[in-house]
N, C-alpha and C positions, 0 to 999 in steps of 0.2 A: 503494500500500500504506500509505504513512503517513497521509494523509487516511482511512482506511479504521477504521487504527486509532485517531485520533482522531476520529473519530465515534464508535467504537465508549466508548472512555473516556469521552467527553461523556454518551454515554445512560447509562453505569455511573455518574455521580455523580448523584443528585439533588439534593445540599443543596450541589451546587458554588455558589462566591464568585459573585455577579453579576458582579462585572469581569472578572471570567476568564473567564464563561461569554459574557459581549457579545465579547470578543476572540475566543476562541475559535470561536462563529458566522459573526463577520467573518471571519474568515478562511478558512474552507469554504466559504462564499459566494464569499470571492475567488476561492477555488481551484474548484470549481464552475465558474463562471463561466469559468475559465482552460481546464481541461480541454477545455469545448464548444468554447471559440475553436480552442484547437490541436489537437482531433480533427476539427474539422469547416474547419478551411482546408486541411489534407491529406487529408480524404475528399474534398475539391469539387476539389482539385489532380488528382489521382488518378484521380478521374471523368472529369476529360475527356481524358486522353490515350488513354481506350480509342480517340477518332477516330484517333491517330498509329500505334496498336499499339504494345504494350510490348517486341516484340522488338528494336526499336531499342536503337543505344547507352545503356549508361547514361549517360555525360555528356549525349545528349542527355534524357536523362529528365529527370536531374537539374537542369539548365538550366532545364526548361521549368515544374520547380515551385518553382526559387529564391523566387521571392514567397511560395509559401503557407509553405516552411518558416523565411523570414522572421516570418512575424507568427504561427510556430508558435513560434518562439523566444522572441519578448517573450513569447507567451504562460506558455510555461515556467516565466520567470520568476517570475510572477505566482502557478503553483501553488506555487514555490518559497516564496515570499512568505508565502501563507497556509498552510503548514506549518509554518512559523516561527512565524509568528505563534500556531497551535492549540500546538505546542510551550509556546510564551511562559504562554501563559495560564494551563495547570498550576501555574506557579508560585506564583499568589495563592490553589489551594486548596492544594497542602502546605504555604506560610504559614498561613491559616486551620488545618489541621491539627494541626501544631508547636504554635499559639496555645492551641490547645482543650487540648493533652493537660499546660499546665503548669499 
């Protein structure tokens, strides 16, 4: 949801600061990029336990996709990261903003 609406703000500026706006694309790229990683090592985890059937324990579920939601985890992180980051970036047009209006 937050990447969502920092896209959406990004397209609603046009005369936004260049530095905010190179940050700001950096970091939907990261986060992009972060999402596919950690949607798609728990769709490939997920896929293959249809051979085990899912009526199995959960521990045993859970066991057997420890890896993907490992590297679902960093992945997390990473959309965490460029949230922050499209966050961060706001700040160089309300400065520009602030600047304009004295």
């Amino acid at each position: 949801g937050g990447m969502v609406w920092a896209l959406m703000a990004h397209l609603s500026l046009p005369n936004a600061n260049v530095k905010g706006k190179k940050i700001r694309i950096r970091g939907m790229i990261i986060s992009l990029i972060s999402f596919i990683i950690m949607t798609q090592s728990v769709i490939r985890a997920v896929k293959d336990l249809e051979k085990f059937g899912l009526e199995g324990e959960t521990l045993f579920t859970l066991n057997s996709i420890q890896p993907a939601i490992n590297v679902a985890a960093y992945a997390e992180y990473g959309l965490f990261i460029g949230l922050i980051m499209a966050l961060y970036s706001f700040e160089f047009d309300i400065k520009n903003k602030i600047l304009e209006s004295k």
